[in-house]
C-alpha positions as CSV (number, residue, x, y, z in Angstrom):
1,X,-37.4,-16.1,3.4
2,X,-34.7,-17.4,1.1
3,X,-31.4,-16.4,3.1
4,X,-27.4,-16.9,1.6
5,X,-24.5,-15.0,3.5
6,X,-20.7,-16.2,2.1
7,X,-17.1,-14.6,2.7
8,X,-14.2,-15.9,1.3
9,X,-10.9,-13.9,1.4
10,X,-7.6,-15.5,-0.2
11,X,-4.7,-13.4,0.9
12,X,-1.5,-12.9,0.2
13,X,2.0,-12.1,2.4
14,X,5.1,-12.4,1.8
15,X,5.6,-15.3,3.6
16,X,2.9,-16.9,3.9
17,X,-1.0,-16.8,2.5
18,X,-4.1,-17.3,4.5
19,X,-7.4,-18.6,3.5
20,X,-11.1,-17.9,4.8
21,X,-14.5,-18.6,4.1
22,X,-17.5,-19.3,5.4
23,X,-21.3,-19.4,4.8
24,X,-23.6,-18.5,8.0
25,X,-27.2,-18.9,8.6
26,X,-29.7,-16.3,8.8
27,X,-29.2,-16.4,13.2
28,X,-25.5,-15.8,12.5
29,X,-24.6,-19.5,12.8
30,X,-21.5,-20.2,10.5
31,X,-22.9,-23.7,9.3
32,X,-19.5,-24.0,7.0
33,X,-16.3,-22.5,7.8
34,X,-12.8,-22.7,6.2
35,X,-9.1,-21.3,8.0
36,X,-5.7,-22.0,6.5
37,X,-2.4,-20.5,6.9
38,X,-0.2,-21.7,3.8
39,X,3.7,-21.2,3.1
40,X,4.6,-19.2,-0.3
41,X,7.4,-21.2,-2.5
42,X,9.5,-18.8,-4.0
43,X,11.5,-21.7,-5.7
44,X,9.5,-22.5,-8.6
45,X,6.3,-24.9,-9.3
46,X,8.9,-27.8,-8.5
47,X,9.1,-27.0,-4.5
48,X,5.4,-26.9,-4.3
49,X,4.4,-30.1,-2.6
50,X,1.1,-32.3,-4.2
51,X,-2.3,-31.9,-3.4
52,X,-1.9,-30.5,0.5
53,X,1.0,-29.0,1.3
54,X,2.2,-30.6,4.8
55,X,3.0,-26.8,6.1
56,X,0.1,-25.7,5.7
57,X,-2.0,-25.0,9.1
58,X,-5.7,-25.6,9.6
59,X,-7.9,-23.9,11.6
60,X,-10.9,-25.1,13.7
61,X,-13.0,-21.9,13.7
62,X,-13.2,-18.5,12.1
63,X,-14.7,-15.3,13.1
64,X,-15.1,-12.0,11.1
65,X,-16.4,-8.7,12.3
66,X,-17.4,-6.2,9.3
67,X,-18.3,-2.6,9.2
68,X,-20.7,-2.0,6.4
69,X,-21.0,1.0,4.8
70,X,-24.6,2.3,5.5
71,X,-27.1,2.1,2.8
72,X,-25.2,-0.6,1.4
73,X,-24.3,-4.2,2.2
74,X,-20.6,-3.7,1.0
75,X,-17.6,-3.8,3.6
76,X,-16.0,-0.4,4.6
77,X,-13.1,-2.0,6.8
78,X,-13.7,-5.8,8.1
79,X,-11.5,-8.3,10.7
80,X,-11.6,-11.3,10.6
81,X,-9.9,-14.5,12.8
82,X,-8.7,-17.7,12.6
83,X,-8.9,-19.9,15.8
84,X,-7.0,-22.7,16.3
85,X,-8.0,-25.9,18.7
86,X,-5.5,-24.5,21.3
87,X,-8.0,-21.3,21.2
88,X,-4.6,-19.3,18.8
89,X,-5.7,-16.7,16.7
90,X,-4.3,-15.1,13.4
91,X,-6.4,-11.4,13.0
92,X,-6.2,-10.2,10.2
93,X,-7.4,-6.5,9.7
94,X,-8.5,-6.1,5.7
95,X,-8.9,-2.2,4.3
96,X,-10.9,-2.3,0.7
97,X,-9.4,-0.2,-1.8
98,X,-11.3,-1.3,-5.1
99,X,-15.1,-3.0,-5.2
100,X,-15.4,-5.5,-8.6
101,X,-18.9,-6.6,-9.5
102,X,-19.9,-10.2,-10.1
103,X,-22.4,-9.4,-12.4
104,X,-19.3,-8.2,-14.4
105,X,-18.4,-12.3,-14.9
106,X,-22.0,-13.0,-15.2
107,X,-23.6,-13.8,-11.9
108,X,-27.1,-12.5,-11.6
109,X,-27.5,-11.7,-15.6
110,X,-30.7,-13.1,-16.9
111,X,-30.0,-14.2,-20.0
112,X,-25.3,-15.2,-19.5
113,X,-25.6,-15.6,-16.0
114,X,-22.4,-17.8,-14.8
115,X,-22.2,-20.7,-15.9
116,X,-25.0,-21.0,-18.4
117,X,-24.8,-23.0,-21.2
118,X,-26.4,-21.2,-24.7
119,X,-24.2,-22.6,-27.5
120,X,-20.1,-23.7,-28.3
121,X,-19.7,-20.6,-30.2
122,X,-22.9,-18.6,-28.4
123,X,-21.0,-15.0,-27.5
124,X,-22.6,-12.1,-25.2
125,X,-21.8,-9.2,-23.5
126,X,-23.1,-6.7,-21.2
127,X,-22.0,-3.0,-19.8
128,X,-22.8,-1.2,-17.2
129,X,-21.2,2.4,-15.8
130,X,-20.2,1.8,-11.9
131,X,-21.2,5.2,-11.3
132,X,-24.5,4.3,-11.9
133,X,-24.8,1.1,-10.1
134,X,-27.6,1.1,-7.8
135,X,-25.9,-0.1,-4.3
136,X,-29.1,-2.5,-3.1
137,X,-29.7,-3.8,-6.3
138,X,-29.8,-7.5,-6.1
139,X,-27.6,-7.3,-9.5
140,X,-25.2,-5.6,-7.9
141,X,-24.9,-7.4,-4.0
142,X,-22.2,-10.2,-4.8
143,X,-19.0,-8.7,-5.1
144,X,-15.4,-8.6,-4.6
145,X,-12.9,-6.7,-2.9
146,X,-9.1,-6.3,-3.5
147,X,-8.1,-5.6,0.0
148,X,-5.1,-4.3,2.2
149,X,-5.0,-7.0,5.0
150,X,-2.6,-5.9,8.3
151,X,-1.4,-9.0,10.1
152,X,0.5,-7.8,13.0
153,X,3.4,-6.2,11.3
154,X,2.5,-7.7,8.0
155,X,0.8,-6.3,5.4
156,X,-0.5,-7.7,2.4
157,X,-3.0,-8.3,-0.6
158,X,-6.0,-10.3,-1.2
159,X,-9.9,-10.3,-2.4
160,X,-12.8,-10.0,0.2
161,X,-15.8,-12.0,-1.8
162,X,-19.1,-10.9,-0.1
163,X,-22.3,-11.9,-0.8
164,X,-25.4,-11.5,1.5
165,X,-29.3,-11.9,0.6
166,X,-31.9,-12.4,3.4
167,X,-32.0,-11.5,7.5
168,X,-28.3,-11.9,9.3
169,X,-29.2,-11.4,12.7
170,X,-25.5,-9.9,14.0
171,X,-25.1,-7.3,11.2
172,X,-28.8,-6.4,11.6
173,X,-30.2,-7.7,8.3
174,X,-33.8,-8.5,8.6
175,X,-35.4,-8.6,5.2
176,X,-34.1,-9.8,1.5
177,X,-32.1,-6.5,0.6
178,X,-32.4,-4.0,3.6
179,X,-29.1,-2.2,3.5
180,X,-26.5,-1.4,6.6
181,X,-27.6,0.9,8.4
């Protein structure tokens, strides 16, 4: 069965951002992950160092921990963790407060999906109410949301991006689109 289960969640604090991603298999393996804690320069475009900014602190491992809200296969509150090679961690609690559908850029449309090329001047559109939006549709499973994220006494802002199709055997997903239960 055709499987694909990603998270990536760019947040920001005040004095510092932190970066997370990762793509698991369907047994719960995370076969790619990504963990970054990266200074914020208040100075101006000048301060900010080239292409990798020498503050900036990788991470060996991440974890995350999400509570779905049942029937769906959207977040209702999720942690997640980066792990250093000395075994640190950075938790960081993140608190949705607004859910933005991809399909609203064009991933999953049939005919201006993402990325599709039609024409230089080729224009389309597409609406949709939310209220009607059908929660397992596979239209309407990769998504994005702005978060609250709590780190320690910190608090900041950032996106959650979710997207999960097929079995995940540690959030009990067994089939293509069975929701949360």
């Amino acid at each position: 069965m055709p499987q694909v289960f990603f998270l990536w969640a760019p947040l920001y604090f005040e004095e510092r951002c932190t970066y997370f991603g990762c793509f698991d298999d369907a047994s719960g393996y995370s076969w790619h992950q990504d963990g970054a804690l990266v200074p914020v320069h208040d100075d101006g475009p000048q301060t900010i160092p080239g292409v990798m900014d020498p503050a900036t602190v990788t991470y060996r491992r991440i974890e995350h921990d999400i509570e779905y809200i049942p029937g769906t296969r959207r977040a209702r509150a999720a942690r997640i963790a980066l792990v250093g090679a000395d075994a640190s961690r950075v938790e960081i609690d993140l608190e949705p407060l607004l859910t933005f559908r991809m399909r609203g850029l064009g991933y999953t449309h049939p005919v201006w999906g993402h990325g599709r090329w039609h024409d230089e001047l080729a224009l389309g559109h597409d609406h949709f109410a939310v209220d009607d939006v059908v929660p397992m549709a596979i239209e309407n499973q990769h998504i994005q949301q702005v978060v609250r994220a709590r780190c320690g006494n910190d608090v900041g802002i950032g996106v959650f991006e979710q997207i999960a199709f097929g079995p995940h055997a540690r959030y009990g997903f067994k089939e293509m689109l069975d929701p949360a239960r």
